[in-house]
Each structure stands twice: as structure tokens, then as C-alpha cells.
BABA-75456 format. One record per residue (C-alpha): residue number from 1; x, y, z. Coordinates in pm, whole numbers, plus 50000, padded with zeros to 5 digits. Example, Ala and Ser with C-alpha at 12.3 -4.5 7.8 and 13.67 -1.06 7.14 Angstrom:
residues 2
(1 (51230 49550 50780))
(2 (51367 49894 50714))
//
This chain:
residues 445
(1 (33261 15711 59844))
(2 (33018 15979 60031))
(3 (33030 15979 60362))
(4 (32679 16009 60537))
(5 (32611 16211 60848))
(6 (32592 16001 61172))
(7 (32235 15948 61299))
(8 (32120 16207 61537))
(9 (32136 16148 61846))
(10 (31837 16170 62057))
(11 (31720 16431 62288))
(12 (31873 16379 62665))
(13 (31646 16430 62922))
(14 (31664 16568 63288))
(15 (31361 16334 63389))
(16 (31153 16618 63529))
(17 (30777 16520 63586))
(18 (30552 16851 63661))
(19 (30868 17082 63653))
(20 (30781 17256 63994))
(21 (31134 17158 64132))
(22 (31267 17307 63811))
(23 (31070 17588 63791))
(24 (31201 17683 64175))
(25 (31550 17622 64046))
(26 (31522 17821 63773))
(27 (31435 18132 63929))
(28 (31652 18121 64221))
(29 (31971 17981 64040))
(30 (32153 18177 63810))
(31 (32358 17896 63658))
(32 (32027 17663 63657))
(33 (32098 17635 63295))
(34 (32489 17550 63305))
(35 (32487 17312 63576))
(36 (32243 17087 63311))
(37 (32434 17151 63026))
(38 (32752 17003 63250))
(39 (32530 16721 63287))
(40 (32369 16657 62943))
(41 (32538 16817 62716))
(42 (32455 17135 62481))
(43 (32087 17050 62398))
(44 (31868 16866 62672))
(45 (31491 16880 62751))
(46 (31373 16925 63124))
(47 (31026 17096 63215))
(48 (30938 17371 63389))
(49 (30545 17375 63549))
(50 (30406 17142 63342))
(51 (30604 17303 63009))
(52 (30865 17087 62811))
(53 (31165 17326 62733))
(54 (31468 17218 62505))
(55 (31756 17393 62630))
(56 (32065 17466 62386))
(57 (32363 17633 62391))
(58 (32694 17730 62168))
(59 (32727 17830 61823))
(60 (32685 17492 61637))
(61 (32307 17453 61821))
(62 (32218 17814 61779))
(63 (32377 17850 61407))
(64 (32151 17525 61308))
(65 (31851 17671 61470))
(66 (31903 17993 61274))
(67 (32005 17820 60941))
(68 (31647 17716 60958))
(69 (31382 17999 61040))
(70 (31106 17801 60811))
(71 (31132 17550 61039))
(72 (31038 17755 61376))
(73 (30834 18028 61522))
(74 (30809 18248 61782))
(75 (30667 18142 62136))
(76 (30617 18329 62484))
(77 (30544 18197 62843))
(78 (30181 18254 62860))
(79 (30245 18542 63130))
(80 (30419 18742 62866))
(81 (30138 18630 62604))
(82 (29823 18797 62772))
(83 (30026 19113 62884))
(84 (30169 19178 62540))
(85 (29787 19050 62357))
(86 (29708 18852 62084))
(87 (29722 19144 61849))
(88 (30088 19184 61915))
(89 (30359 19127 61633))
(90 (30529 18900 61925))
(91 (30252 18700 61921))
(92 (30250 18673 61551))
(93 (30392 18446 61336))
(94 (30473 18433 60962))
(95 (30265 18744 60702))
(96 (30144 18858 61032))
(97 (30464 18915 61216))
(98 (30650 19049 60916))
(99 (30350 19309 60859))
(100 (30374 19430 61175))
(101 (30702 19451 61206))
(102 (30775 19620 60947))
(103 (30543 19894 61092))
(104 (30675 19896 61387))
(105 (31033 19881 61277))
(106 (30956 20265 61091))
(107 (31044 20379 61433))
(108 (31380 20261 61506))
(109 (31519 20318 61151))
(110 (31847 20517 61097))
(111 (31670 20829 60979))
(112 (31429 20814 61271))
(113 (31720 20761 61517))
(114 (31934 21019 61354))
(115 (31589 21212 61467))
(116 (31559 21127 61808))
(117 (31969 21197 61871))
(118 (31926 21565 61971))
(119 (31673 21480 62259))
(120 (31852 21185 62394))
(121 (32156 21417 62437))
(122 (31988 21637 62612))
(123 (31816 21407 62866))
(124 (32166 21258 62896))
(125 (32269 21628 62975))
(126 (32028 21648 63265))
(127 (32066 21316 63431))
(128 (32450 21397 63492))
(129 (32323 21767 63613))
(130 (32078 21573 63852))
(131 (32338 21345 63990))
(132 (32617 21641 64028))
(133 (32354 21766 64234))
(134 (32284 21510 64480))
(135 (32352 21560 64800))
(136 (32286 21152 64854))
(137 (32370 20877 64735))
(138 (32176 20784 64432))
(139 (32023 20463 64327))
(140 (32126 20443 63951))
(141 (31919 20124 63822))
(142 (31597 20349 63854))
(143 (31779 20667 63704))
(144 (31859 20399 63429))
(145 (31544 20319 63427))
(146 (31326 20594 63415))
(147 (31606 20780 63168))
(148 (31545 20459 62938))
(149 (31144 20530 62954))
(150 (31175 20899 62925))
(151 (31382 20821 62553))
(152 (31105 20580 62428))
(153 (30818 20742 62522))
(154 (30936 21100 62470))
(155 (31146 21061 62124))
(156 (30862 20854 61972))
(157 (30504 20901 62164))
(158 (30577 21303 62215))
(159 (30472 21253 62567))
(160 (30633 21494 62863))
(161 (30565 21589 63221))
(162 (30236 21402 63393))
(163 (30106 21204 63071))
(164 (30489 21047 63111))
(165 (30489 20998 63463))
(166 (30147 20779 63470))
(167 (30260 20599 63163))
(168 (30571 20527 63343))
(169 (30430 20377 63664))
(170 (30207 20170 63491))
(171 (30476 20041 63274))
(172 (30641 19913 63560))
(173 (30392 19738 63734))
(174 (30304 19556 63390))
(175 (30698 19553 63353))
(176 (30752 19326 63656))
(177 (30488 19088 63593))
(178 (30563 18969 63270))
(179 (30744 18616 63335))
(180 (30515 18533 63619))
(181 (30264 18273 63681))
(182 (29963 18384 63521))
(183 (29659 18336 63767))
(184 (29461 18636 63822))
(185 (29428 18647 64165))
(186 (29344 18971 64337))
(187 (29649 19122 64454))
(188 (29836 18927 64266))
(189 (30105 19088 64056))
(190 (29983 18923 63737))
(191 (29646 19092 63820))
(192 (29774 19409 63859))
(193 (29953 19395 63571))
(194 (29651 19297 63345))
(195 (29493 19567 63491))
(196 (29762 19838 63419))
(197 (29777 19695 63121))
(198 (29423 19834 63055))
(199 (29553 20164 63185))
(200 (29830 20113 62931))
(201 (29574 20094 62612))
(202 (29378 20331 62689))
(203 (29639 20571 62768))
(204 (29826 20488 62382))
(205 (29496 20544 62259))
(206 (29506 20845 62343))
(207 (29794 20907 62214))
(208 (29696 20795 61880))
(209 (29450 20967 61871))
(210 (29592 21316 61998))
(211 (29892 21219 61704))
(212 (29596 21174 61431))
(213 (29401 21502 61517))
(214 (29751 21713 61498))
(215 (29864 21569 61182))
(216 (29486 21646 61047))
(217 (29565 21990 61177))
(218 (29858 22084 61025))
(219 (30032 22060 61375))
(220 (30392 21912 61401))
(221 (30411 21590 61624))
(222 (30652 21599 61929))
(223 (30743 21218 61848))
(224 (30811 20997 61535))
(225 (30443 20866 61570))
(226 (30433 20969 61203))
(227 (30659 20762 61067))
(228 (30358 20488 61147))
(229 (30118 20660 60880))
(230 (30082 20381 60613))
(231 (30097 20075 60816))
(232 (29922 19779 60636))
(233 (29823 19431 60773))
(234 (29877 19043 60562))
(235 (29636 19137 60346))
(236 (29760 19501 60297))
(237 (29462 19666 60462))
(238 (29560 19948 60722))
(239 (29606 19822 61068))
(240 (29317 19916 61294))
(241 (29381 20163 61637))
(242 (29325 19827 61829))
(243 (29629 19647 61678))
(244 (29827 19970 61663))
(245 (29799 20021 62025))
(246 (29948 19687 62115))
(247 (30251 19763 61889))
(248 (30295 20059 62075))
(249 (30311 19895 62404))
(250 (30555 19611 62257))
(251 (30755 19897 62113))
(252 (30807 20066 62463))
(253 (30890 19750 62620))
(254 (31130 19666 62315))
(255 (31248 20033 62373))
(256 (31305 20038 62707))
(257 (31364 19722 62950))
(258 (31665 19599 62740))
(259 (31810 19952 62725))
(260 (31754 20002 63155))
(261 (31987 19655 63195))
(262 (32258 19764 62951))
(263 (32274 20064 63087))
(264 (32243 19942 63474))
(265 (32522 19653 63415))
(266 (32712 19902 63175))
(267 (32783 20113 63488))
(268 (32819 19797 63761))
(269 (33102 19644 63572))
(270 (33288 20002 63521))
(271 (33241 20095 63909))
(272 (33332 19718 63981))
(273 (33674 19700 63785))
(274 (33794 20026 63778))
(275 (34100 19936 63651))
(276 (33945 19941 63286))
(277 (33831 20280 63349))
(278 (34139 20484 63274))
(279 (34194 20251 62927))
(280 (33878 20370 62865))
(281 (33930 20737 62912))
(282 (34210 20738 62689))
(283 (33933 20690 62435))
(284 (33645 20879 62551))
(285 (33763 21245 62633))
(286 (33910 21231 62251))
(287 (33591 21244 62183))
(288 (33341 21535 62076))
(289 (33048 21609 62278))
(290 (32774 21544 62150))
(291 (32899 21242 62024))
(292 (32915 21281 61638))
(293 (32744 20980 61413))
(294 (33047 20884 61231))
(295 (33289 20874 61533))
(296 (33451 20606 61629))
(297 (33465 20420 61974))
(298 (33615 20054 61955))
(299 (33690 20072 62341))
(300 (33383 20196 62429))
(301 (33214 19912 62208))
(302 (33451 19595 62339))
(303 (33360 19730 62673))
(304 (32963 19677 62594))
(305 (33037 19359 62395))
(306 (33213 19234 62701))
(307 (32914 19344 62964))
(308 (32636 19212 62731))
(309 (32872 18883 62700))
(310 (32857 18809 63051))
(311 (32473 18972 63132))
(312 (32276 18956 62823))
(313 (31915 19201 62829))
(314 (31802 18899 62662))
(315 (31873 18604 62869))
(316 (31745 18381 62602))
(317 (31508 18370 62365))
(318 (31165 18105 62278))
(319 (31102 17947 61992))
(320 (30877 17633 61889))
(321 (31004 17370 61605))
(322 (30717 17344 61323))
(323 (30896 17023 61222))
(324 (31209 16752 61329))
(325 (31505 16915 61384))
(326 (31902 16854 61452))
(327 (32024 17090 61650))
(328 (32394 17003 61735))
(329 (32365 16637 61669))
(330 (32091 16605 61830))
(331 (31713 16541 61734))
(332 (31458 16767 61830))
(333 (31124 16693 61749))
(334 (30852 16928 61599))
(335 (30658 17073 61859))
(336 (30933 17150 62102))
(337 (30956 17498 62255))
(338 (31357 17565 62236))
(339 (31554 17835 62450))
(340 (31875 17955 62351))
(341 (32067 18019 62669))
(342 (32280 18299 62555))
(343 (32410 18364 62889))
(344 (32573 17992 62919))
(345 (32687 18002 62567))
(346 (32879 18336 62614))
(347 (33044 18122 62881))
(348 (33121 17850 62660))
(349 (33449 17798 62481))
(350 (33423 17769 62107))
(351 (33689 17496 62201))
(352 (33444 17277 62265))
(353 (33156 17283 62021))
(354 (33124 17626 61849))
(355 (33055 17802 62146))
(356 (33207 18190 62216))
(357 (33569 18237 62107))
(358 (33694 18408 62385))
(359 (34020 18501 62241))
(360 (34260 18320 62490))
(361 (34160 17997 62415))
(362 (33829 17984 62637))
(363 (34073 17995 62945))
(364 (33937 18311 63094))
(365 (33553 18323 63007))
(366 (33436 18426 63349))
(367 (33664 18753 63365))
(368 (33575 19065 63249))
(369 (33785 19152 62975))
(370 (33686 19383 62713))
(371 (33985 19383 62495))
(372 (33904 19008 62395))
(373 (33643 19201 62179))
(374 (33898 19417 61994))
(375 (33990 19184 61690))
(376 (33628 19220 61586))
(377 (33538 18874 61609))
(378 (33302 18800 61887))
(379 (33178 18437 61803))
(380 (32829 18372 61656))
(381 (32652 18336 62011))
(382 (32683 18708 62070))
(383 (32351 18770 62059))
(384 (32260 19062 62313))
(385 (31924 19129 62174))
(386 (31830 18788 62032))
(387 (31852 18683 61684))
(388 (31701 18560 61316))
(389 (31433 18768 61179))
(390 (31272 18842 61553))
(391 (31567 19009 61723))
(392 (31452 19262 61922))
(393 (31280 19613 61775))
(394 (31462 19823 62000))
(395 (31822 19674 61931))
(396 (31931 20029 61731))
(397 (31782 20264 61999))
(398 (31960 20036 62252))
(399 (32279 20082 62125))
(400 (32247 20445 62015))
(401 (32113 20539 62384))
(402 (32386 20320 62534))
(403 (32667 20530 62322))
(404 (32505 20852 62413))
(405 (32505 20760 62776))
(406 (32809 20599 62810))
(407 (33021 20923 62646))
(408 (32755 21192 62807))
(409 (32831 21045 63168))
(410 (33148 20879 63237))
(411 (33314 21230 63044))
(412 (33207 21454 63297))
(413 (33129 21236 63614))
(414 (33348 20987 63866))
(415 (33091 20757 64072))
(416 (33222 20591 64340))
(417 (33042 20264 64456))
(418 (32862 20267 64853))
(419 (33007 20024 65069))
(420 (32781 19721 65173))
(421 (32557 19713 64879))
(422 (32462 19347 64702))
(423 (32586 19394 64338))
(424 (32418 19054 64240))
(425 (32157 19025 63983))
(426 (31788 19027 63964))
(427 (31726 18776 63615))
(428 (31361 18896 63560))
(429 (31245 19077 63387))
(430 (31625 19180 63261))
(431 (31965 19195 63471))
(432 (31999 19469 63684))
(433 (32218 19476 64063))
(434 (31971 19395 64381))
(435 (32030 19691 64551))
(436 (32008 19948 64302))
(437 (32349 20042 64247))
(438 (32382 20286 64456))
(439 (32659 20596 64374))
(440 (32790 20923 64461))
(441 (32888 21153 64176))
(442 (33158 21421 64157))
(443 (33272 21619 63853))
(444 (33587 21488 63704))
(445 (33863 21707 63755))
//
């Protein structure tokens, strides 16, 4: 005799009317999400301003959303909708999205990275000369920062000097606004971002444009805008400057605001448990400089396994059920906008319903530990930069800029943490410490 599956069960429920409360909660509270799932289980539904959400978290939820991709697809706040446009591929959904990406994607493929290498190493090179040189102390989330901008938007838009620099501030300002309420008032910060948004276009316009003429020229470009030559829509017509332009801006935010949190927690958990640092040496100054392709660095690695475990770029990610689904038991109906919380299922033991194996039996999932990561085997919700078929673009150039900086840096620098500085996180629009982070840098001996 066949056993049948047990009935799913249905969807708990925080009770949540309008969501303001929850909304408040959610943006103040870093463990909003984990204090419900303590309550309700892996998968609930609450609402936040007016917007059902279905929460889940742990591998069984997340593998069974996965399993299914024909049965979801992608969904933003609206904030993050009009700043990004309607044009853009993370807007898209289905012959659209896959078009696009697949244009967009040119740009972060392993020939175009093993392009952009020699320029990253240098920009490496003269952030560590710049923070030798300090007198000060430095604040490194905005050397992050603007060291994770100057990569994008040199390596692949060809930009330098001024044209950089405006791109940059307006990038920040539209940056910030992204997963705010979005109500134009004047002053606002959603208003100033849809207006530096406009900035934004017209500036990649002009890059475009600039790119086309050389190429018609017989000019080399400065960047891999190139590699976009080709592109082709659904219905395999060429993508028009319009649509172009937004995939540019989506690829310098996909290039850029999940690299400037790696790289800011990278450095807060190393200056906060210094204790790992001279494991991690042992490894490191073995190393060749610049860091060859082929090398390997499994310290280096569990060490950004174990910081992207604990303070994921991508907090979570959207998506929105075309049809019923059981996610972890439980029935979600079609229509529901779902958020993986990967931050609360890193947390999770795979003890207890296919959440992260930890390696010591779930006991220790709040320490930072890198060496849990060293059997190779770091659970199904380890999912820094999303997952599916919509992980994020700039998940290779991530990791490639991370390597570079990570060897570039810690080889020839010691930073040593100011006293009286909050180390806590800012959530939105990525993690990155309150204060800055702010260092002084000697050579290493």
C-alpha cells in the first residue's frame, strides 16, 4: 500500500491588519523575522503597509520554492520598481527576463572577468596606498564603497575621473532610496531619487552613445560595453538605447551594492575577531600577488562563507506564486508574494527542518566560525546573492572583487579598530556597520 502525503497544512497567520506596526518593526528590528518564525513556524503570512508577505525559512521551504520556478516570478516593493523602471530585466518576467539577462549577463562572464582582473588589481593597489597614507582614521564602508563603484563603472562603462564622480553621487542618492515608501514628496528621499535617477539615464546614455561612436570609429573601448553588441529582445529584435540604459543602471547596482556589504562586513568580522586573523595569514602570504586565477584559497573562502552566513548582501529575496503551492508543509496560495529570509535560515539548524548544517550540530550558529565551512558542505540555504534563475548579475564580479580585495589588503596592511564606534548594522539598502568602520592602517611588518 502507497502511502499519501499528509494534507498541507494551512498558512499561519500573524493577524496583522494594515501592517504599519509591522512595517515599524521591520525596519527597526533586526530579528523581526526570527522572533515570528519562533512563533509560527518556518512559513507564516503577516503584512507589511497594506502588503501580504509569506515569510519562509530553511532548506525544505526554500528547496520546494526552487524545485518549482514555473510556478513563481519575480516581484519588487514598488520603491525598488519605479527606480529600477519597467524596462528593467528585474521587472521582467519569463522571454522577457531571460532576453535581457542574457544580455546583460555578457558582462560578468568568465572571459569578461578574466578582462576586468588587471584593473581591479590595480585599484586594489591604490586603496591600500591611500590608507598607508592616512594620517586619520579612515572610514572604510565608504572606501568600500566607492572602490566597489569605481570596479563597475570603470571595468565595464570605461568611465574615469569627473564622468565617475557624478555618476557616483547620483548612484547613491538613488542607492539609499530604493526600499522606501514611494510618495514623491519634495524633499523626500524617494523624490530625489527619481530625480537622480533621471540624472542616471541620461548620463548612461551618454555613455552608450560615446561606446557606439568609438566602436564606429575604429577606437578601442575603455570598458566591456562591447560585449553588449548583439543584444536581442523576446522576439529577437535588438534592444532599443531606452531598454539598454535601464540594464545598465540594474547592472551597476547588481555590480556594486552587494559587493560594498561583502566587502564592509568582510573587514568588520576580521577587525572584530582577530583571533582568526593569524589562521588566516597562514594562508594568504603563501600566496602570489596578484592573485593568480587558478590559486587556491579555502580559508580565505570559509571565512566569506561564514560572513555572508551571518550578514547576507541579499537579506532575502521576492517572489510571487503564479499558482497553489506547498512550501514546507504548508499551503501557499497563488498570488502570494514570498520572502526567503536567508538571514534567519543561516541561523537555523538543519536539525530542525532542513535549515543550515552548521557542522556542530546547529549548537553554535550565532558564532563566527569559518572553519564550519571547510568540509565543503554549506547547506542549501547559503544563498549570499539569492537564488533560481534570478540570482543576482553581479554574483561573479562579487566574488572575484572580494578575492582581489581580501588578498590585495589584509597582505600588506594591519587595521586596528577606533575605540567607541557602533559596529551594528544598517539592513537597507545592504549590511554595512553604523558608524562607518572606522580604521587606522599600518604596513605589516
Amino acid at each position: 500500500m502507497v502511502d499519501l502525503p499528509a494534507s498541507p497544512r494551512p498558512l499561519p497567520s500573524t493577524g496583522a491588519s494594515t501592517g504599519a506596526l509591522e512595517a515599524l518593526a521591520f525596519f527597526r528590528d533586526a530579528d523581526f523575522a526570527q522572533q515570528r518564525f519562533e512563533q509560527f513556524g518556518n512559513v507564516y503570512e503577516t503584512r507589511l503597509l497594506g502588503q501580504p508577505l509569506v515569510f519562509i525559512r530553511g532548506g525544505r521551504a526554500i528547496t520546494d520554492l526552487l524545485a518549482q520556478p514555473d510556478a513563481t516570478e519575480g516581484w519588487w516593493p514598488e520603491s525598488v520598481r519605479q527606480l529600477l523602471g519597467s524596462r528593467s530585466l528585474a521587472n521582467r518576467n519569463g522571454a522577457d527576463h531571460r532576453a535581457r539577462r542574457r544580455v546583460v549577463g555578457q558582462l560578468f562572464s568568465a572571459a569578461a572577468l578574466r578582462r576586468y582582473t588587471p584593473t581591479i588589481v590595480t585599484l586594489v593597489e591604490e586603496l591600500a596606498a591611500e590608507l598607508k597614507a592616512a594620517n586619520t582614521p579612515v572610514p572604510l564602508v565608504a572606501r568600500m564603497r566607492r572602490f566597489a563603484f569605481t570596479v563597475i563603472a570603470t571595468v565595464v562603462l570605461g568611465l574615469e575621473g569627473d564622468d565617475r564622480d557624478a555618476l557616483f553621487a547620483d548612484f547613491e542618492i538613488w542607492t539609499r532610496a530604493l526600499f522606501s515608501i514611494p510618495i514623491a514628496l519634495p524633499g523626500s528621499p524617494f523624490s530625489r531619487a527619481l530625480q537622480a535617477r533621471s540624472r542616471l539615464l541620461a548620463r548612461l546614455a551618454g555613455v552608450l552613445e560615446r561606446a557606439r561612436q568609438q566602436v564606429a570609429e575604429g577606437e578601442p573601448l575603455a570598458g566591456g560595453l562591447d560585449l553588449l553588441s548583439g543584444g536581442l529582445d523576446e522576439a529577437g529584435l535588438p534592444l532599443t538605447d531606452d531598454d539598454l540604459v535601464e540594464q545598465l543602471l540594474l547592472l551597476l547596482f547588481a555590480g556594486y551594492e552587494t559587493t560594498a556589504s561583502s566587502l564592509s562586513c568582510l573587514m568588520a568580522a576580521l577587525l572584530q575577531h582577530p583571533e582568526v586573523l593569524p589562521w588566516l595569514h597562514a594562508e594568504l602570504d603563501g600566496l602570489s600577488w596578484p592573485l593568480a586565477e587558478q590559486e587556491a584559497t579555502p580559508r580565505l573562502s570559509a571565512v566569506v562563507q561564514e560572513v555572508m552566513r551571518l550578514n547576507p548582501p541579499v537579506g532575502g529575496f521576492f517572489r510571487r506564486t503564479t499558482r497553489d503551492l506547498v512550501l514546507d508543509g504548508v499551503l501557499v496560495p497563488a498570488g502570494q508574494v514570498v520572502q526567503v529570509a536567508l538571514a534567519a535560515s543561516n541561523r537555523f539548524s538543519s536539525a530542525a527542518d532542513g535549515g543550515f548544517d552548521g557542522g556542530a550540530g546547529g549548537d553554535d550558529l550565532e558564532q563566527f566560525r569559518p572553519e564550519r565551512h571547510l568540509n565543503g558542505d554549506s547547506g542549501l540555504t547559503l544563498l549570499p546573492f539569492g537564488g533560481g534563475e534570478r540570482v543576482c548579475l553581479g554574483k561573479a564580479l562579487a566574488e572575484l572583487e572580494i578575492r582581489l580585495m581580501a588578498v590585495g589588503l589584509l597582505r600588506q596592511l594591519t587595521l586596528q579598530l577606533e575605540p567607541e564606534q557602533d559596529l551594528s548594522l544598517q539592513l537597507i539598502p545592504s549590511p554595512s556597520p553604523r558608524d562607518g568602520l572606522l580604521v587606522r592602517a599600518e604596513p605589516r611588518s
